[in-house]
N, C-alpha and C positions, 0 to 999 in steps of 0.2 A: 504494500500500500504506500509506505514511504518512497519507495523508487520507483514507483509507479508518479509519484504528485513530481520528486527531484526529477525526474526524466522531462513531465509535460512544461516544468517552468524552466528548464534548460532549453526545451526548444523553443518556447517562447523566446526568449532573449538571444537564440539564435537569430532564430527571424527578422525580429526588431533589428540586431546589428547588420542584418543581412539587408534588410531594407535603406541602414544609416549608408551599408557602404553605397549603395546601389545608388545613391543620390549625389556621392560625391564625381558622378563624371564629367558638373557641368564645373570643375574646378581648373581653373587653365596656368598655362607656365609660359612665362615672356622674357626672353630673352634684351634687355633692353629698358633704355629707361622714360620713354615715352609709352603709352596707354591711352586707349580712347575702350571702355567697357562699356559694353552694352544691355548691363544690366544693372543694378545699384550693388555693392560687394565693398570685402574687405581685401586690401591690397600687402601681403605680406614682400615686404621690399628688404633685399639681400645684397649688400654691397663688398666685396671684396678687392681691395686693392693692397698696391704694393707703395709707399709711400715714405717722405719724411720730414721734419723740420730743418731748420738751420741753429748753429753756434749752437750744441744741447736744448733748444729749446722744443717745450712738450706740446704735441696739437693733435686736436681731438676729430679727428674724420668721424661721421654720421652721413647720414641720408637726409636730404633736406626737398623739400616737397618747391618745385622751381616756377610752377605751371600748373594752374589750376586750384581750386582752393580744398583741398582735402584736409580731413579732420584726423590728426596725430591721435592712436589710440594707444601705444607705449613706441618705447625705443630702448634699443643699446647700441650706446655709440663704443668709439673703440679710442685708440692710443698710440701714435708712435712720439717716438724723441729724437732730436735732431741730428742725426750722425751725416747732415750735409747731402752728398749725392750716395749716402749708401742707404736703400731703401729698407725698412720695416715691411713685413705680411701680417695682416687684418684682415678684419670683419668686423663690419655693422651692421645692424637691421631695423628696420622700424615697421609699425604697422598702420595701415591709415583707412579710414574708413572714404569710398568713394562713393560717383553717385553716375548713373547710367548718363550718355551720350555728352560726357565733358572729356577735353584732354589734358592728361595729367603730367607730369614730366617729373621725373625724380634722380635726384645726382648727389652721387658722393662727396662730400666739400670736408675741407679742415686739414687737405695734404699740403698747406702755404708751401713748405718748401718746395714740392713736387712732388711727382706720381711715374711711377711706369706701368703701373696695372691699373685701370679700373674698370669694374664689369659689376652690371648688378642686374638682378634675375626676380622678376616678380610673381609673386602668388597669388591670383585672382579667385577669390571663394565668394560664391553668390549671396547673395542675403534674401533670404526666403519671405 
């Protein structure tokens, strides 16, 4: 009777997650830091570069929203120190809530000394 009740609510909550996953395929990945979405969604924005300051000075690369007015829902910025023309590797990322048929533009800033890498990949997830 017991494994008979555990069974039937394990498959429930198969299901359910099987349903959760089955919704995630309208989730997209953009290479790039311009966007135009076509539905209202949250924008998870992923910056990776290679960067540094000048004379040990410390600067803080982040994503910063360039284009368009989206709404900042958390961040983490990151940290290089100025070792001149030898660059630091990083990550930052922010999240921002968007809103359908506006263009967005998003760029990594904070490398003042310079950069030889930057590349940033976004996650577009709908809002239901």
């Amino acid at each position: 009777m017991i494994n008979d009740k555990l069974t039937k609510e394990l498959q429930e909550q198969i299901t359910e997650n099987k349903d959760d996953i089955d919704k995630l395929f309208n989730i997209q990945y953009i290479n790039g830091g311009t966007i135009k979405p076509t539905v209202d969604c949250y924008a998870e924005v992923y910056g990776i570069f290679s960067g540094w300051g000048y004379g040990g000075n410390s600067t803080n690369p982040a994503i910063s929203n360039t284009q368009g007015n989206a709404i900042e829902v958390a961040r983490a910025d990151s940290n290089v120190r100025g070792h001149d023309t030898v660059p630091d590797a990083g990550m930052c990322m922010a999240v921002y809530k968007l809103n359908a048929n506006t263009t967005y533009k998003f760029e990594i800033t904070g490398t003042s000394g310079g950069a030889t890498v930057r590349n940033i990949l976004i996650k577009l997830i709908p809002i239901k």
